[in-house]
C-alpha angles and dihedrals in degrees: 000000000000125000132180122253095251082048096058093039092052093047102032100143096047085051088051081051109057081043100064085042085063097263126141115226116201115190133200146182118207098357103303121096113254098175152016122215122190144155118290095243094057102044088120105042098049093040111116127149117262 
């Protein structure tokens, strides 16, 4: 799922919370992904370079 920046800031608990449920969050600003949050225990799995 990717989000903007302003999106996530503005939701950060309900994205915490899809990530404690095993989601990946990319987010973006403008338009280009910036970051990858997921959950602690698959830090490695889902790593890849932008």
């Amino acid at each position: 799922m990717q989000v903007s920046v302003r999106e996530f800031k503005n939701n950060f608990s309900r994205y915490l919370k899809e990530v404690r449920q095993g989601k990946i969050i990319e987010i973006t600003r403008h338009r280009r992904l910036v970051a990858r949050l997921c959950p602690a225990g698959e830090q490695k799995e889902a790593w890849r370079p932008l």
